[in-house]
C-alpha positions as CSV (number, residue, x, y, z in Angstrom):
1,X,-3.8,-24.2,-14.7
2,X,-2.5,-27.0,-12.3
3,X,-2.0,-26.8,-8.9
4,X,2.2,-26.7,-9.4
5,X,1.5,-24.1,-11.1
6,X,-0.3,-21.7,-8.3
7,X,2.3,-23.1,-6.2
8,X,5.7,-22.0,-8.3
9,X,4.0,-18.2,-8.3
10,X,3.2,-18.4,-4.9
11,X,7.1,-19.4,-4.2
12,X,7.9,-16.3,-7.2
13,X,5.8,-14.1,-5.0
14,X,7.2,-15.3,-1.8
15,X,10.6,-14.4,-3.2
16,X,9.4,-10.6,-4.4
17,X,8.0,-10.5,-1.0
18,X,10.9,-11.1,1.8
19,X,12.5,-8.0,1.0
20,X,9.4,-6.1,2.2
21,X,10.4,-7.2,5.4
22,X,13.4,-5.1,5.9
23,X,11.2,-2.3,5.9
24,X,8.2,-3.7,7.7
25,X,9.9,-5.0,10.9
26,X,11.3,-1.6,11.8
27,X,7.4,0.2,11.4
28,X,5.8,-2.5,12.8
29,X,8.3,-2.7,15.9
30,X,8.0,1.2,16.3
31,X,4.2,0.8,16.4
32,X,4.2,-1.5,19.2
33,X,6.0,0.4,21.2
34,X,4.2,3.5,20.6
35,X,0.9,2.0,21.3
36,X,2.8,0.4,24.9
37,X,3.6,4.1,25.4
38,X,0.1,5.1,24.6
39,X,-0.8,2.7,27.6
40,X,-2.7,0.1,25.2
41,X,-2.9,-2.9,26.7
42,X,-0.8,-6.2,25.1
43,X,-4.0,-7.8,23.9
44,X,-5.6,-3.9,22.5
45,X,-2.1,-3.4,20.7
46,X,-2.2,-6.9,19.2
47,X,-5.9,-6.6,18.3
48,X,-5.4,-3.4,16.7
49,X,-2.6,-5.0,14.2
50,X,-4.3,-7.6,13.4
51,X,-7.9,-5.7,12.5
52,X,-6.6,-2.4,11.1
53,X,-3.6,-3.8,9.1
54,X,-2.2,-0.3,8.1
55,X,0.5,1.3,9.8
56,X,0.1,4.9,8.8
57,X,-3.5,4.6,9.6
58,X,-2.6,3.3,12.8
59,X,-0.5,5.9,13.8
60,X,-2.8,8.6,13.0
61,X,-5.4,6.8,14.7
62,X,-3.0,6.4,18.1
63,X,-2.0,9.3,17.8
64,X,-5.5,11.0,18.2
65,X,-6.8,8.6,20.8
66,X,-3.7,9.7,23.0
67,X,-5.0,13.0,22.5
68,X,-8.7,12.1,23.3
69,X,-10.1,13.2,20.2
70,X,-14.1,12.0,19.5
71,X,-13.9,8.3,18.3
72,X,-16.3,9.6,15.2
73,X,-12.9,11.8,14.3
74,X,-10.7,8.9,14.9
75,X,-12.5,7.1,12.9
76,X,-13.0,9.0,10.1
77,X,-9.4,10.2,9.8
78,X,-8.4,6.5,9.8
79,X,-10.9,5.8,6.9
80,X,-9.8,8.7,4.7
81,X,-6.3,7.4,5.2
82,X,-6.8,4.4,4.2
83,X,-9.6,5.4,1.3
84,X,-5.9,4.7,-0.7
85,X,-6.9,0.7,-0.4
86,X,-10.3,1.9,-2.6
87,X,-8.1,2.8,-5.9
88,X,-5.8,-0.2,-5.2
89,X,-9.1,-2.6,-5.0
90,X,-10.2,-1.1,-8.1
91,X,-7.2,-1.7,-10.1
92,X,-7.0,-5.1,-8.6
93,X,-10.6,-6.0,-10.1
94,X,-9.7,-6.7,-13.9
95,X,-6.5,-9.3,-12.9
96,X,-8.2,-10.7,-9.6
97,X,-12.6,-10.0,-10.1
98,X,-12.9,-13.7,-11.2
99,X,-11.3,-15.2,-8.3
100,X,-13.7,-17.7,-5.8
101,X,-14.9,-15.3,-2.8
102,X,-13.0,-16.6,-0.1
103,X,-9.8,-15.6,-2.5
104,X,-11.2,-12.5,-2.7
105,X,-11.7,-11.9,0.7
106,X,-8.4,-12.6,2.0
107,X,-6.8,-10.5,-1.0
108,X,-9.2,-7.5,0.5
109,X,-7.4,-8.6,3.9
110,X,-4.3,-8.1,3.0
111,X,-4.5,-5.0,0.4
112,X,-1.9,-2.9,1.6
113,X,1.1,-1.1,-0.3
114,X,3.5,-3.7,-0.7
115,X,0.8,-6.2,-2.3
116,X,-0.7,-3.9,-4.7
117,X,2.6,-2.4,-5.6
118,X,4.4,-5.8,-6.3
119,X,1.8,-7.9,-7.8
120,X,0.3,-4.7,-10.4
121,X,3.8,-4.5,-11.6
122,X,3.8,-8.4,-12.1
123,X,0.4,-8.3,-13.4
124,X,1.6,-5.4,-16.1
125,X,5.0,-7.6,-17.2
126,X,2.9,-10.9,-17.2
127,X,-0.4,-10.5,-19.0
128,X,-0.6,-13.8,-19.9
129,X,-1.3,-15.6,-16.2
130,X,-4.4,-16.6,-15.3
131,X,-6.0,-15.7,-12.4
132,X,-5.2,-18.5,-10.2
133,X,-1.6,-17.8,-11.0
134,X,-2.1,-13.9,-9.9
135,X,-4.1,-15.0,-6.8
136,X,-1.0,-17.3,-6.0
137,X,1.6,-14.8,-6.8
138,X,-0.5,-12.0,-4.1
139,X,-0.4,-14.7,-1.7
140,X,3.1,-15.1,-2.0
141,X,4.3,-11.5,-1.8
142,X,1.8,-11.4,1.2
143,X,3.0,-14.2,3.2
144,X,6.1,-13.0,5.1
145,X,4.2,-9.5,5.2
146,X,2.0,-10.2,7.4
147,X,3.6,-12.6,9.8
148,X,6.3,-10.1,10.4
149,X,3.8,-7.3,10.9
150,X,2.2,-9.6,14.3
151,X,5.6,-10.7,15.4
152,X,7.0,-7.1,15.2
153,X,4.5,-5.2,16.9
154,X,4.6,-7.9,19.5
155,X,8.2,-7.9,19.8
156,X,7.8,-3.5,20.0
157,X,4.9,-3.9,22.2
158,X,6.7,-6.0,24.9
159,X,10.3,-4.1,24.7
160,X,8.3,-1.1,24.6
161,X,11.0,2.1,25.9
162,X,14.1,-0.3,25.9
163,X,14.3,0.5,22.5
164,X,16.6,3.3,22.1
165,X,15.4,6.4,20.1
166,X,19.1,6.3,18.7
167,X,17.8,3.4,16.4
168,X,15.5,5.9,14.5
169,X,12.6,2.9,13.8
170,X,10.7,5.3,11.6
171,X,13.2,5.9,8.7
172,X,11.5,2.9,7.4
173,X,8.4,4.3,6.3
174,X,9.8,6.8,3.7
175,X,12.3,4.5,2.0
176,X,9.2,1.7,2.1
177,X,7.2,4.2,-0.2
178,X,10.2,5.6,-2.4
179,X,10.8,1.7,-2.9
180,X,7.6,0.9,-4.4
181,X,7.0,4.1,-6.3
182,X,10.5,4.1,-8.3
183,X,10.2,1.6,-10.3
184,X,6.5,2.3,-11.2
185,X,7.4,5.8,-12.8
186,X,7.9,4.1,-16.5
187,X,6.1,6.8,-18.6
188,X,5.0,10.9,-18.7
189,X,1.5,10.1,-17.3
190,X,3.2,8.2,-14.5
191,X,5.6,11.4,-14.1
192,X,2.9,13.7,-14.4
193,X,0.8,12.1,-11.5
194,X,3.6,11.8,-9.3
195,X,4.2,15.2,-9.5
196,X,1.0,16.5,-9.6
197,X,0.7,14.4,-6.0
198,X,3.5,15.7,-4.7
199,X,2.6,19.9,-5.1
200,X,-0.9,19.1,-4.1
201,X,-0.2,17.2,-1.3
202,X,2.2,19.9,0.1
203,X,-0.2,22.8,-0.9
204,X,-2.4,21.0,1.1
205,X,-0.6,19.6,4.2
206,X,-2.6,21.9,6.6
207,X,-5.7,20.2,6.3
208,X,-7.1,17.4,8.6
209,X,-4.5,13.9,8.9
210,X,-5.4,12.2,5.3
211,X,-7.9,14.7,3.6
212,X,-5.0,16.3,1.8
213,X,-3.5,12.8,0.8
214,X,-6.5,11.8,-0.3
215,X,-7.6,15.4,-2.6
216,X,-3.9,14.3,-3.9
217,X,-4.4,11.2,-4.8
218,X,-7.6,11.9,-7.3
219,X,-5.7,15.1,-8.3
220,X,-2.9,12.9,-8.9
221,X,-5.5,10.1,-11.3
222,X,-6.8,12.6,-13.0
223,X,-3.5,14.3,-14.2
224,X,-2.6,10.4,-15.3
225,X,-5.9,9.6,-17.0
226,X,-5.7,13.0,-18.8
227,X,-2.5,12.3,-20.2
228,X,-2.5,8.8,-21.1
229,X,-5.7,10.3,-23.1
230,X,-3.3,13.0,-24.6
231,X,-0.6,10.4,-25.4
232,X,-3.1,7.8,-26.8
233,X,-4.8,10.5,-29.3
234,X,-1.1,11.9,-30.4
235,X,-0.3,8.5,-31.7
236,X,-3.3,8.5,-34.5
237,X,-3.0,12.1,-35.8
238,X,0.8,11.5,-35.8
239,X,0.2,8.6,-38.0
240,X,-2.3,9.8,-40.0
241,X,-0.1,13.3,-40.6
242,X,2.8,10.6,-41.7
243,X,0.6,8.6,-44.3
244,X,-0.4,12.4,-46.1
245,X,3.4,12.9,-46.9
């Protein structure tokens, strides 16, 4: 693999990438001025951003201090939201385990929806790049992410309540997730999980900030796995039934 190589799936990546930003400017922005709201200071707000990296985390997190829940709480509600980032590092590890540790480490940084949900599906269509091409390709997607994930909650953070409500910031979130899930739904299993996710999720929404996602999620894996195993054992018998006749 040559070095104009990593570069043209960095720039294919970068191109997958900037549309992300539609969607992130708007969350990011309404974070900032949440957390100005909150009474955060410029340099807590930033700081936040920049560590925690996840915007529904964030939120929930906010939202909590702002009602002066125990920091343990906070803490641990964050964490089970973002337990999500666990299953994406694990489906990460066959396409991007062999990659130096300083790669690695920056792909852990910036392990968030957008990455894992464009560079898996690239992964999946492409399974002939090597990992320096993947690792190129996740920076790319990644790379007007999170620059526009600073700027916006800056920009949020320092308009703060002269944004009108009238602008409705947080539509973006929903259509961000409906976005990246689409597209993934190519088989049953998919089908099956999503659904599966949803009922459980809903059946579950009274329980603490992320605990139900979370319960949905594995609900959500298992339904997959189970069928993919269903699917996979159908194809033999069917055959084998075929070559009696």
């Amino acid at each position: 693999m040559t070095g104009s190589t990593m570069k043209s799936e960095w720039a294919r990546g970068l191109v997958q990438g900037a549309p992300f930003v539609l969607v992130i400017a708007p969350f990011a922005t309404l974070f900032g001025v949440v957390a100005a709201e909150a009474a955060l200071s410029l340099a807590q707000i930033m700081g936040f951003s920049a560590l925690v990296i996840a915007g529904s985390a964030q939120f929930a997190a906010l939202s909590m201090l702002v009602e002066n829940a125990p920091l343990w709480a906070v803490l641990a509600t964050a964490l089970a939201i973002n337990l999500r980032m666990a299953m994406y590092s694990a489906a990460l590890v066959p396409h991007l385990g062999a990659a130096p540790l300083w790669q690695r480490a920056l792909v852990s940084y910036m392990n968030f929806d957008q990455t894992y949900a464009a560079s898996i599906a690239e992964y999946e269509a492409r399974p002939q790049m090597s990992t320096g091409q993947k690792i190129g390709f996740y920076f790319g997607i990644a790379t007007p992410i999170v620059p526009a994930w600073y700027g916006c909650t800056l920009l949020g953070a320092l308009l703060g309540a002269r944004i009108p409500e009238s602008w409705a910031l947080d539509f973006a979130l929903p259509i961000m997730f409906i976005a990246l899930l689409g597209p993934m739904l190519k088989t049953a299993a998919h089908l099956l999980a999503a659904l599966v996710s949803v009922v459980v999720a809903l059946s579950l929404a009274w329980l603490p900030a992320g605990l139900g996602l979370l319960i949905a999620a594995g609900a959500a894996m298992v339904a997959g796995a189970a069928a993919e195993t269903l699917i996979e054992g159908a194809g033999p018998r069917r055959a084998e039934k075929g070559g009696g006749t």
